[in-house]
Legacy VTK file of the C-alpha trace (Angstrom):
# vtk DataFile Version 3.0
C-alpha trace
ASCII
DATASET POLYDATA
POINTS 493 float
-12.969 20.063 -37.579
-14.184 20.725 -33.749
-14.396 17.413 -33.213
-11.639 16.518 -34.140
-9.738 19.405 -32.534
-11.186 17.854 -29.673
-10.089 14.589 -29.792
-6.066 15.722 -30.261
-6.972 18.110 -27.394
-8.138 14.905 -25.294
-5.500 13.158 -26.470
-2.851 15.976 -25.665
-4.075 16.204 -22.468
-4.327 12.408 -21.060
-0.318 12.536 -22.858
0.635 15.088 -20.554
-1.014 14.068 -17.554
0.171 10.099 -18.127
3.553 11.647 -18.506
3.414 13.821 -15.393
2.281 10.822 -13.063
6.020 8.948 -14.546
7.614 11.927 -13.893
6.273 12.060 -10.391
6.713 8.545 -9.651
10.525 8.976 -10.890
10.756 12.085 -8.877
9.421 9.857 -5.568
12.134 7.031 -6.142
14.911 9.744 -6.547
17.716 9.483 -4.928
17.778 11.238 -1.324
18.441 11.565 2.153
16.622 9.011 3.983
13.589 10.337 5.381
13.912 8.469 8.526
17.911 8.675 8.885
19.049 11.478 6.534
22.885 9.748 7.391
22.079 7.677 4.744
20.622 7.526 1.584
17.516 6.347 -0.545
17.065 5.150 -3.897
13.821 4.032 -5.838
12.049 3.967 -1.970
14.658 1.823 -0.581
17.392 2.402 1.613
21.215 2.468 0.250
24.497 2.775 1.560
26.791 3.926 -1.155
30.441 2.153 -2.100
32.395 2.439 -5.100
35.573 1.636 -6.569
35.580 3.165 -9.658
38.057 5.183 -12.662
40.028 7.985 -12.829
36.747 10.203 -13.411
36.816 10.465 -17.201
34.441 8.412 -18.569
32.437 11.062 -20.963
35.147 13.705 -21.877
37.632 10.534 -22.957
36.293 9.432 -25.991
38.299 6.182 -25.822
37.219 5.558 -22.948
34.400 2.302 -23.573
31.651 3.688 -20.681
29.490 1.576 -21.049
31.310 -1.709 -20.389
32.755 0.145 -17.311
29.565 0.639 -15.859
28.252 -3.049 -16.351
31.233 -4.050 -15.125
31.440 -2.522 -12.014
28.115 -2.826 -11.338
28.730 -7.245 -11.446
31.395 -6.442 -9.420
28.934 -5.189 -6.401
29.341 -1.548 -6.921
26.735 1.218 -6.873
28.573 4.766 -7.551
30.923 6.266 -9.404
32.277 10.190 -9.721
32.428 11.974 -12.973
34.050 15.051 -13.639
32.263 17.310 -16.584
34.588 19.534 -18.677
35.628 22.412 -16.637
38.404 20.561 -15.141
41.140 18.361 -17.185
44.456 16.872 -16.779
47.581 16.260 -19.012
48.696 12.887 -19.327
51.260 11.631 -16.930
50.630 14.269 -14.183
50.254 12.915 -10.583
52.032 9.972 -11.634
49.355 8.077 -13.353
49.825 6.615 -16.112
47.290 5.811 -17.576
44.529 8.466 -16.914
41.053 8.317 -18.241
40.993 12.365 -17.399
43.658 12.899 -19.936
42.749 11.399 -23.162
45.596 11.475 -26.268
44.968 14.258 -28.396
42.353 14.601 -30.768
40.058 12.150 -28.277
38.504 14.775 -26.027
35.049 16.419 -25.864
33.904 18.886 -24.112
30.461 20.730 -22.868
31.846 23.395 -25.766
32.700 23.337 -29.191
36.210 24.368 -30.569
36.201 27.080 -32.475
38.097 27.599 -35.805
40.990 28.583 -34.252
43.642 26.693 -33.155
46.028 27.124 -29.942
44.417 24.689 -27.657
46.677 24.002 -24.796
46.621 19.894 -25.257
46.458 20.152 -28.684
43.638 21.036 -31.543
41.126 24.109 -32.070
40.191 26.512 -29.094
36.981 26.158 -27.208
33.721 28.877 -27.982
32.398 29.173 -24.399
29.384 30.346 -26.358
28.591 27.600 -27.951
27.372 24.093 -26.839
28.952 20.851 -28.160
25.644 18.444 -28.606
28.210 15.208 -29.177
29.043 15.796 -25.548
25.830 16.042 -24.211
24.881 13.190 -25.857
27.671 11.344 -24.351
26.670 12.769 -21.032
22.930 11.630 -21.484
24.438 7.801 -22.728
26.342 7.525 -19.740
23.486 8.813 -17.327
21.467 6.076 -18.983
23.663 3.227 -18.869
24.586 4.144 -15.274
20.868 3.866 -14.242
20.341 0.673 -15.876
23.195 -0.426 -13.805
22.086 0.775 -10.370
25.200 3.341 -10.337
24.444 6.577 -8.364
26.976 8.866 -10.097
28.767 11.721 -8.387
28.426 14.839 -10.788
31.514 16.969 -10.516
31.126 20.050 -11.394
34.776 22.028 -10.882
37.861 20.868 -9.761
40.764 22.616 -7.900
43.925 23.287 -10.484
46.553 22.102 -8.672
48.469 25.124 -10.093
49.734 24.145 -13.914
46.472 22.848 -14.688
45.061 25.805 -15.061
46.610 25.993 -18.469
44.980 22.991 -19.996
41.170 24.171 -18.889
38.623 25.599 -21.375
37.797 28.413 -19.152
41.685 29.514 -19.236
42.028 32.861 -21.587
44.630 30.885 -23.767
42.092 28.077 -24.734
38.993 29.900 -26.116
37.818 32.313 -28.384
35.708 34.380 -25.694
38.314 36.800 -24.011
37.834 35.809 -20.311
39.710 37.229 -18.241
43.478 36.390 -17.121
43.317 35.448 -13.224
46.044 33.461 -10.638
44.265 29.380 -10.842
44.094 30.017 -6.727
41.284 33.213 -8.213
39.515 30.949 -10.612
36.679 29.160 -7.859
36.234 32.503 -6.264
33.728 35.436 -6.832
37.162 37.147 -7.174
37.301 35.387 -10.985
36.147 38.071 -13.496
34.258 37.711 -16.213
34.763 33.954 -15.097
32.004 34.103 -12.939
29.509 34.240 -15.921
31.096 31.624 -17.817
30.718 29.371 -14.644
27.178 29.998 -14.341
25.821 29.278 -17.743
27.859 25.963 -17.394
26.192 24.884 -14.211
23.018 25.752 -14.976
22.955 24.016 -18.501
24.053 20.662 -17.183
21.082 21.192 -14.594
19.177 21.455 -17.534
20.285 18.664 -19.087
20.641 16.112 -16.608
17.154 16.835 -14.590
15.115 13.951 -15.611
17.637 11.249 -13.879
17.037 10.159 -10.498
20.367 8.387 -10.107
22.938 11.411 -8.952
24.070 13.953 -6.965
26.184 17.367 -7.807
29.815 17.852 -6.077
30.633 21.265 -6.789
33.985 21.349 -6.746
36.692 18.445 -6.071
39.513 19.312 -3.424
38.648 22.886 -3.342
41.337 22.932 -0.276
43.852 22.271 -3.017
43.783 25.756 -4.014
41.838 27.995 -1.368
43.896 27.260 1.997
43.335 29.899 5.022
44.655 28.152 7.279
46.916 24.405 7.685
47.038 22.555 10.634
49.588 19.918 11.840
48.010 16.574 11.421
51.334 14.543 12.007
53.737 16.671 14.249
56.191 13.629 12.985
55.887 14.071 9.657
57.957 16.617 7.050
56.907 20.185 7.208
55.886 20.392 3.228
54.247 17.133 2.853
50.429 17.353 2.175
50.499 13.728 4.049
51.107 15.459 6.963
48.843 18.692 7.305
44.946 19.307 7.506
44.117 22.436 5.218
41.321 24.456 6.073
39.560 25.929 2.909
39.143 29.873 2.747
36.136 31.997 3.733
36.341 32.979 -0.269
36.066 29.780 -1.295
32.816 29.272 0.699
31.508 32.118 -0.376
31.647 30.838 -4.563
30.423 27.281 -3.360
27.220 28.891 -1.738
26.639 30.559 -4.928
27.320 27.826 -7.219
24.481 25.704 -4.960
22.528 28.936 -5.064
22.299 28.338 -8.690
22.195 24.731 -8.389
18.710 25.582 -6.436
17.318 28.025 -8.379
17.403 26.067 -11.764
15.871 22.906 -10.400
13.368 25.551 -8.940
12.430 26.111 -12.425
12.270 21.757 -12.837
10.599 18.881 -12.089
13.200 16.730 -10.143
15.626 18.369 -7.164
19.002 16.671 -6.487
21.313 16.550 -3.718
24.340 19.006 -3.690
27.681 17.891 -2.209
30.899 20.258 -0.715
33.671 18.547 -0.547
35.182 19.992 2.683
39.182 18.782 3.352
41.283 16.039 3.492
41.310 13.531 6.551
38.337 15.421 9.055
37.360 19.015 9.964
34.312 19.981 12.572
32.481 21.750 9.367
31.258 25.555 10.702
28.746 27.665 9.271
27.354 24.842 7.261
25.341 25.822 3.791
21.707 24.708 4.292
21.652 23.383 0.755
24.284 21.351 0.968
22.819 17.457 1.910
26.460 15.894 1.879
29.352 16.737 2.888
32.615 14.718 1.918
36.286 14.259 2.491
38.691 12.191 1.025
41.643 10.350 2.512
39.194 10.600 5.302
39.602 9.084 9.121
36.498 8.167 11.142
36.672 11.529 12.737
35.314 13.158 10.053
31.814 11.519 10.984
32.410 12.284 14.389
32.874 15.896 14.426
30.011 16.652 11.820
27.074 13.982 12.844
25.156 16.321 14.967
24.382 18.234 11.053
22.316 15.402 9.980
22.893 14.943 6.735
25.128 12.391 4.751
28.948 12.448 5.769
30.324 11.032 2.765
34.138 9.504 1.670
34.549 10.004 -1.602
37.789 9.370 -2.780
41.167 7.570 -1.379
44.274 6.632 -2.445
48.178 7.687 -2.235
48.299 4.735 0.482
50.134 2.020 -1.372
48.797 -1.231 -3.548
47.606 -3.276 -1.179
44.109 -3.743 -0.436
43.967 -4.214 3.096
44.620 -0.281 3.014
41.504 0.680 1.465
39.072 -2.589 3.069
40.266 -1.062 5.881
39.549 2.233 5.604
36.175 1.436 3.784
35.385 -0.459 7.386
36.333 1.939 9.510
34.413 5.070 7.964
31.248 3.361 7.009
31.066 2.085 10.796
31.454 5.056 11.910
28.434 6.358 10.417
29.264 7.420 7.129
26.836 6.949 4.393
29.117 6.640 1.305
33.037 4.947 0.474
34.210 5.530 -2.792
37.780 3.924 -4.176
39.626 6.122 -7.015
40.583 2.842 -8.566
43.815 2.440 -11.130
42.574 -0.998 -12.880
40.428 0.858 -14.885
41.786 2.732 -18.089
41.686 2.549 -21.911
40.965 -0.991 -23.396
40.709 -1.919 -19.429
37.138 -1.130 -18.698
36.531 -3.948 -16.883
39.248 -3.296 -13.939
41.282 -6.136 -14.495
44.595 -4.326 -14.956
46.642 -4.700 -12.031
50.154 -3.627 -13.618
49.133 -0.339 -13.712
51.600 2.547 -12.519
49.662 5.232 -10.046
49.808 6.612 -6.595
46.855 4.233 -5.398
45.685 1.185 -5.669
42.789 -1.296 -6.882
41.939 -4.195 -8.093
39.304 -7.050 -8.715
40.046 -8.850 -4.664
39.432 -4.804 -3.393
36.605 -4.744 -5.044
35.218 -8.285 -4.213
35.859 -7.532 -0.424
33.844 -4.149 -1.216
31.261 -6.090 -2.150
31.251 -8.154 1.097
30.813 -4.488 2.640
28.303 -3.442 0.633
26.517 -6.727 0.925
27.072 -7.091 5.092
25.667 -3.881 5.025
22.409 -4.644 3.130
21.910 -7.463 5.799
20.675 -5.781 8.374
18.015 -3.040 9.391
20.712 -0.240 8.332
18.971 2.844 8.872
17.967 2.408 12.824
21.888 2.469 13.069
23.758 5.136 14.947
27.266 5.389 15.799
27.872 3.668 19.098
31.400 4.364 20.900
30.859 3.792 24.510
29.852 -0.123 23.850
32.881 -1.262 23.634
34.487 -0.813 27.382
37.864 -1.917 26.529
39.564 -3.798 23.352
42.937 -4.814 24.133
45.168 -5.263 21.041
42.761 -3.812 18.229
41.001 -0.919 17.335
36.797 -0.684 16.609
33.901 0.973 15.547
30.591 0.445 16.526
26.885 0.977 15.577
23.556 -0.062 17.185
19.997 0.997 17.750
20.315 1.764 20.647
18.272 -1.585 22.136
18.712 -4.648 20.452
21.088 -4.742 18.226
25.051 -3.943 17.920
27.455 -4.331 15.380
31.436 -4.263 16.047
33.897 -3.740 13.282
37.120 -5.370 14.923
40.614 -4.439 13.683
43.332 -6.394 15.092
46.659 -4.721 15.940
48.295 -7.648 18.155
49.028 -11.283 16.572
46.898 -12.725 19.387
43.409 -11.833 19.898
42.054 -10.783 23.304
38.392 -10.346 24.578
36.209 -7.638 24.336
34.786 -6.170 27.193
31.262 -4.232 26.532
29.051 -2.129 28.117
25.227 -4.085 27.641
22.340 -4.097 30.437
22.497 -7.653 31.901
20.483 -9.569 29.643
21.121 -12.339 26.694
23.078 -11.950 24.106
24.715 -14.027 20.749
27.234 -12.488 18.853
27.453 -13.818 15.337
31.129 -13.005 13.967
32.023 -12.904 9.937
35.594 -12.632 8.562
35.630 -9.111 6.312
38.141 -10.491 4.158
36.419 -13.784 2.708
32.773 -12.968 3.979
32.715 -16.150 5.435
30.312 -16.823 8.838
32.975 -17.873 11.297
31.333 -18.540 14.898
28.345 -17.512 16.821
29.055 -17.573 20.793
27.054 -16.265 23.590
27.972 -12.970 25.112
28.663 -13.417 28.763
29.072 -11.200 31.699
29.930 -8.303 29.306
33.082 -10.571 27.711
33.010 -11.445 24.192
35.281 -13.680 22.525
37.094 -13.390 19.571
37.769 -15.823 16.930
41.485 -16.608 16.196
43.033 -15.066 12.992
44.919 -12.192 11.853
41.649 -10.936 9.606
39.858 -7.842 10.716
36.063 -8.999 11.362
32.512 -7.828 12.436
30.202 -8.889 14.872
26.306 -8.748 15.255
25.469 -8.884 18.779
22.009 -9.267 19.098
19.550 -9.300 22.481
17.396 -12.968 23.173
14.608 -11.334 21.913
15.419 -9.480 19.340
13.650 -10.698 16.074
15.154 -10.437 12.174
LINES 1 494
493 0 1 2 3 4 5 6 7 8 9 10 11 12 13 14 15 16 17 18 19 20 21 22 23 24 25 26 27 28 29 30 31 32 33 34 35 36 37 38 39 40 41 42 43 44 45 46 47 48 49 50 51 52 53 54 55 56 57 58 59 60 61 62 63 64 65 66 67 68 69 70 71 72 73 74 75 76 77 78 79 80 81 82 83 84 85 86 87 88 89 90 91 92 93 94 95 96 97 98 99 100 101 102 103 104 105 106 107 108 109 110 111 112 113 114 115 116 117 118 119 120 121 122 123 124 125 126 127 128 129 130 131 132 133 134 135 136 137 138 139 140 141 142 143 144 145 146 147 148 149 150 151 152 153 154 155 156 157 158 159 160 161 162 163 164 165 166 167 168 169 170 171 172 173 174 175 176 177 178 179 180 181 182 183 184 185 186 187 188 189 190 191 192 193 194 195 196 197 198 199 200 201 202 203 204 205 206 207 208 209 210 211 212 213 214 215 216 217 218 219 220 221 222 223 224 225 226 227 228 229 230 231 232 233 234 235 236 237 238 239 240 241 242 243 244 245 246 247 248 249 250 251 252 253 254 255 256 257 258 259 260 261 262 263 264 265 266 267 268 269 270 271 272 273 274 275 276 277 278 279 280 281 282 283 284 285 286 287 288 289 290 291 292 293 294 295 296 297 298 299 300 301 302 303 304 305 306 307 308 309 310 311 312 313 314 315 316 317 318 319 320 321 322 323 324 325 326 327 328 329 330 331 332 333 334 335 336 337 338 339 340 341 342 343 344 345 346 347 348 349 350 351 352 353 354 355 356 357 358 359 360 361 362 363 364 365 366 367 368 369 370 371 372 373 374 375 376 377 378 379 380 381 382 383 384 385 386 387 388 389 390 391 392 393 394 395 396 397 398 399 400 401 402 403 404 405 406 407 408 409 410 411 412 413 414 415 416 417 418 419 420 421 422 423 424 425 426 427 428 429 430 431 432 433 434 435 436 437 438 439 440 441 442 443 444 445 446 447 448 449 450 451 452 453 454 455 456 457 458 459 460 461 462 463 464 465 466 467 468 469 470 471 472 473 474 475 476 477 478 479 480 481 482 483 484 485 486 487 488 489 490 491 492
C-alpha cells in the first residue's frame, strides 16, 4: 500500500508540475502590451496590430446566432478581433435602427450568465432572471466561443457593461422588474455608478465570476463598460459649431467624475480576482466619442478606446504609453471608403487597434455576406478585404520601432496624411487625396538617399517605386488614397 501510495503521489505530482509549465508557457504567449512598444500589442510572443470588422456583439447570448462559423469566417477574411458583450447589457429588436441585431435575439432564444426563475414577467418575454443563480448552458456557450475564437486567431473584446441608452434599462437582468432578487429601483443614468444600491453587489459577483471563468484563455481583453459617456455626461463640448445643437454628431461628451469612480472599482475587482489566478489580462475604458486628452488616468487600465474616433485621440493621449485603441465605428453611411479611411488614418496615427461594428453579419448570415441589410453603418465583404490589405501592409514591416511622425511631411498640397517612422531609416506616409490632381510632397529628411515604394490601399497593389529627391516626392496619379515606404540607401529589410 506505501508503495503504491507513492507511485500516485509521483504521479500526482509530475501531473501538476507538467500542467503548470503549459500553464506558464500559455501565460508567456498571452496577449499584452508589447514589451518593447506598449502602443501595440503581443500575442503568442509576436507582435500584433489589432483590426476587426465584426457583428453586432451578440454572438453567445443569441442562441441563433451560428458562432462558430462567424468566427472562421472572419478570421479567412483577414480579421483578428471581435467585441462581445456578456449579459448585463441587451437590446430589443429594432432599436437604433437595426434590423437585424444579433444583441436582440426573438424571444425564447436568449441566455444569459443567470437562470430564469419560475416566475414569469421578463421584460422581452419568458421567466425572470435569479441573480443568485448561475446558468451553466451560458457558460458553456461562453467557454465554446472562447475556444473557437482562439483556434481562429481572434483576440476578443470582453464587454462587461454597457451604457442604457435610457429605455434599455427595462430589458436588463439587473433591472428590479426582471428578477426574482429585489434589487433596488434606480434612474439607468445611477445604474454604472457606486450611487446604484444593492446593484453594486450584483455587479460584483458578475465580474468576478466571468474572471473566473474565462482565466485560462490567452486570447482577450476586458472593456468594462461600452459608451459609458452615453449615460454619465459632466460636461459636452462643441465638436462642430456648424452642426444642430441636439445632435450627438455634433458634440464631444465628457464622462462624469462618478462614472470614473465605478470603472476604477470594477478594474479594482478585475485585479484582485486574477490576483487570486494564474493568467492576468488587459483591462480597457472606453473613454468618449471622437478624442479627449484622458486626465487622471487609472493605472490598471492598459487601453484606452474611443469610437467614432479621429486621429486626435492618439495624439492627445500617446505620452500614457499604453494602447490607444478604436473600437467601434459606424453611423457614417454604406460606403466603404468611410471606414478604409478611417481605419488608415487612426492606425497611422499610432493607434494599436481598428475595429468595424459590421451589419453583414446576422442570423443565417454568419459569414458577412449580407449586404441588403438595414442599419445605421455599414460593412461588407470589399471593407473587409481592404481591411485585410491594412492588416496585412501592416504585418510587412518592423511595426513596433514605429512612432507617430508629424513634422515629416513639410507640406502636402491637396491631401491630408499621417505618418510613422523610426526615427532613422524608415518612414511610412498614409496619403489621402482631397484634390482630383495629385501634387508633390515636400518632406523634412537629412540629405541623404532615399526610395519611396508607393501601394494603392484600395487594391493592395505595388504601384511605383521612385527616388526621393531634394526633399520632393512624387505621387502616383489616381484618385485612391495610398501609402508610401520611404526608406534610407542603407537601410536593410
Amino acid at each position: 500500500m506505501w508503495k503504491r501510495t507513492s507511485l500516485a503521489g509521483l504521479v500526482i505530482s509530475a501531473f501538476i508540475a507538467s500542467n503548470t509549465v503549459v500553464a506558464q508557457q500559455k501565460a508567456s504567449g498571452i496577449f499584452r502590451l508589447h514589451p518593447q512598444n506598449p502602443h501595440y500589442f503581443q500575442y503568442q510572443n509576436k507582435p500584433m496590430i489589432v483590426v476587426g470588422s465584426g457583428e453586432h456583439y451578440g454572438a453567445v447570448i443569441n442562441l441563433d446566432f451560428d458562432y462558430a462559423r462567424y468566427l472562421r469566417a472572419t478570421a479567412a477574411d483577414g480579421m483578428n478581433t471581435t467585441r462581445l458583450f456578456t449579459g448585463a447589457y441587451i437590446e430589443k429588436p429594432g432599436v437604433f435602427g437595426i434590423q437585424k441585431n444579433t444583441l436582440a435575439p426573438v424571444e425564447g432564444r436568449l441566455v444569459l450568465p443567470w437562470r430564469r426563475s419560475n416566475e414569469a414577467g421578463f421584460a422581452l418575454g419568458g421567466n425572470k432572471f435569479d441573480l443568485n443563480q448561475w446558468d451553466p448552458a451560458y457558460f458553456e456557450r461562453l467557454k465554446n466561443f472562447m475556444t473557437e475564437a482562439r483556434k481562429a486567431g481572434i483576440i476578443v473584446e470582453i464587454n462587461l457593461f454597457s451604457a442604457h441608452y435610457g429605455d434599455g434599462w427595462l430589458n436588463c437582468a439587473f433591472h428590479h422588474k426582471n428578477n426574482v432578487n429585489q434589487t433596488d429601483s434606480v434612474h439607468s443614468q445611477r445604474v454604472n455608478t457606486l450611487e446604484n444600491g444593492n446593484l453594486l453587489a450584483h455587479q460584483e459577483r458578475y465580474v468576478r465570476k466571468l474572471v473566473r471563468e474565462l482565466n485560462g484563455f490567452d486570447n482577450f481583453y476586458f472593456e468594462i463598460q461600452n459608451e459609458p459617456w452615453a449615460d454619465q455626461t459632466e460636461m459636452i463640448l462643441k465638436r462642430n459649431e456648424y452642426g444642430p445643437d441636439n445632435d450627438w454628431r455634433s458634440t464631444l461628451q465628457v464622462v462624469s467624475q462618478r462614472s470614473n469612480a465605478w470603472h476604477r472599482r470594477v478594474a479594482g475587482w478585475i485585479k484582485d480576482e486574477e490576483s487570486k489566478l494564474l493568467n492576468p489580462h488587459l483591462i480597457s475604458q472606453d473613454i468618449s466619442n471622437f478624442h479627449y486628452p484622458i486626465a487622471d488616468a487609472d493605472p490598471n487600465i492598459s487601453v484606452f478606446t474611443f469610437h467614432y474616433a479621429l486621429p486626435e485621440a492618439v495624439a492627445e493621449n500617446y505620452h500614457l504609453n499604453r494602447v490607444i485603441g478604436f473600437n467601434e465605428t459606424g453611423f457614417a453611411g454604406r460606403e466603404d471608403a468611410t471606414y478604409r479611411r478611417q481605419a488608415w488614418r487612426f492606425l497611422m496615427a499610432g493607434g494599436g487597434l481598428f475595429n468595424q461594428l459590421d451589419y453583414s453579419y446576422s442570423v443565417g448570415a454568419e459569414t458577412g455576406q449580407d449586404t441588403a441589410y438595414k442599419a445605421p453603418g455599414g460593412g461588407s465583404p470589399a471593407l473587409r478585404a481592404q481591411f485585410k490589405i491594412l492588416k496585412t501592409f501592416f504585418e510587412s514591416l518592423d511595426f513596433i520601432p514605429l512612432k507617430p511622425d508629424p513634422a515629416v511631411v513639410a507640406v502636402a498640397p491637396g491631401a491630408r496624411t499621417q505618418a510613422l517612422s523610426n526615427g532613422a531609416s524608415e518612414w511610412v506616409i498614409y496619403y489621402e487625396p482631397m484634390a482630383v490632381k495629385p501634387y508633390e510632397l515636400s518632406l523634412n529628411l537629412k540629405k541623404g538617399t532615399y526610395q519611396a515604394a508607393w501601394t494603392d490601399v484600395v487594391t493592395g497593389q505595388k504601384l511605383t517605386t521612385v527616388p526621393v529627391s531634394n526633399g520632393r516626392l512624387v505621387v502616383p496619379e489616381g484618385a485612391n488614397d495610398k501609402v508610401v515606404v520611404i526608406r534610407a540607401a542603407s537601410a536593410k529589410r
